[in-house]
N, C-alpha and C positions, 0 to 999 in steps of 0.2 A: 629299673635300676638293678644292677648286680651287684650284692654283695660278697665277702669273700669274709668268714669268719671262723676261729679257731676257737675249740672248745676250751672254755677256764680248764688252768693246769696242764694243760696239753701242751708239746711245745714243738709247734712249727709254722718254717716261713716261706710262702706263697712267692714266686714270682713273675714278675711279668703280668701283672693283673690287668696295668690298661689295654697291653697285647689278649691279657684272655679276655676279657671283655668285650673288643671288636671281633674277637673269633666267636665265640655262645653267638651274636646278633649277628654279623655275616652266616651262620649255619642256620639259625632260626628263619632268617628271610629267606638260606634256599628253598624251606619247606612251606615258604607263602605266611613267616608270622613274624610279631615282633617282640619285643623283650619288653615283660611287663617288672616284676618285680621278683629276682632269681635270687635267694639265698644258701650261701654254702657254706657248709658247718663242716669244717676240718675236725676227724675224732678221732678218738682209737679203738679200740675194737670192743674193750669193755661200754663205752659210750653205745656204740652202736650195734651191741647188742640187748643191752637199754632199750635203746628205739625199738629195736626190731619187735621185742617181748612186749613192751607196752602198748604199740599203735599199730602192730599189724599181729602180735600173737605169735609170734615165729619166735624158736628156742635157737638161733645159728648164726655164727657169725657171716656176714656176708662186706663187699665193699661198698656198696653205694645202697643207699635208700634214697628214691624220691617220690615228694609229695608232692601231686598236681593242683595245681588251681587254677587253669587254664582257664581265659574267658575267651570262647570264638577264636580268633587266633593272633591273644593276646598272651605269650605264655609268661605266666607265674607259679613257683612253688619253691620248696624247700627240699634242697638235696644236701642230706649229711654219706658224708667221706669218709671212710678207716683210713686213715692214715697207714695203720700200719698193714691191714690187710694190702693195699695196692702197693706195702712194699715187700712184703711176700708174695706176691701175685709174677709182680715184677722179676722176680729170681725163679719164680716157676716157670712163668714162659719165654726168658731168656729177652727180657726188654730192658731197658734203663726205667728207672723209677721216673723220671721224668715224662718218657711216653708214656708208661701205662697211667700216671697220674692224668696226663689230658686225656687219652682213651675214656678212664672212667669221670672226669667233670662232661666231657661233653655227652657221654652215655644218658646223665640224667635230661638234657637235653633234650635228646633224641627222644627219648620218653615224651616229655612236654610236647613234645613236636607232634606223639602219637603212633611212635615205632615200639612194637612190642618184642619181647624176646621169652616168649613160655614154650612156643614150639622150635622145633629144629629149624625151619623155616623163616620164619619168624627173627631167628637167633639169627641166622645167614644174612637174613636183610642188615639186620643192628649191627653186628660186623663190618658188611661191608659199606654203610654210611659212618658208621665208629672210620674204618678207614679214608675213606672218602673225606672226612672232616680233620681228619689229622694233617693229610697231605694239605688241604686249606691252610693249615695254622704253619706247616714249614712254608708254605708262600707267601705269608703273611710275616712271619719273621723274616725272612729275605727282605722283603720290600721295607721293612721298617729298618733294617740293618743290627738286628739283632742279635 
């Protein structure tokens, strides 16, 4: 099951969730898994660097944390969102908030999936399935007439 949740006090609205939801499991079956139980925590930057300090020790703001609980290739975990970071990100590299918002929910993905980004290398892969999975979800809104 994929959830889709926004932090108390926080105030934002998610769209297209049934569309994102067959897009997270259409990209998880490319990589031979299925969708166990994905929750996402819409937050803002002060929230998630909360997270970051308390559960992984890191002082910095970043956009995405996630937490794996893959079993075999059953992915679950919990990926919290900045909200506001992926909308300064977005004016940085010249995207609509809209893209880079799917860019980084499917990033945590990719992660479950078992794609890392610490090396350069590494980073290049995650990029170019971060792309590879985007162009899925404009065919996907095509086909559903969205």
């Amino acid at each position: 099951m994929i959830i889709f949740n926004v932090d108390e006090g926080f105030q934002f609205k998610l769209s297209d969730k049934l569309l994102l939801k067959k897009w997270i499991k259409a990209v998880a079956a490319d990589f031979g898994n299925t969708v166990g139980d994905i929750s996402y925590m819409f937050c803002s930057d002060d929230k998630i660097l909360e997270v970051n300090k308390q559960y992984l020790s890191h002082d910095y703001y970043t956009d995405i944390i996630t937490f794996d609980y893959v079993e075999g290739t059953r992915l679950s975990g919990d990926i919290f969102i900045s909200v506001d970071t992926v909308r300064s990100n977005a004016e940085k590299f010249s995207q609509s908030f809209e893209n880079e918002l799917h860019r980084v929910i499917i990033h945590g993905v990719l992660h479950l999936c078992g794609l890392k980004d610490k090396t350069p290398s590494d980073e290049a892969n995650m990029h170019a399935a971060e792309d590879k999975a985007l162009e899925k979800f404009a065919l996907l809104k095509i086909q559903n007439d969205i």
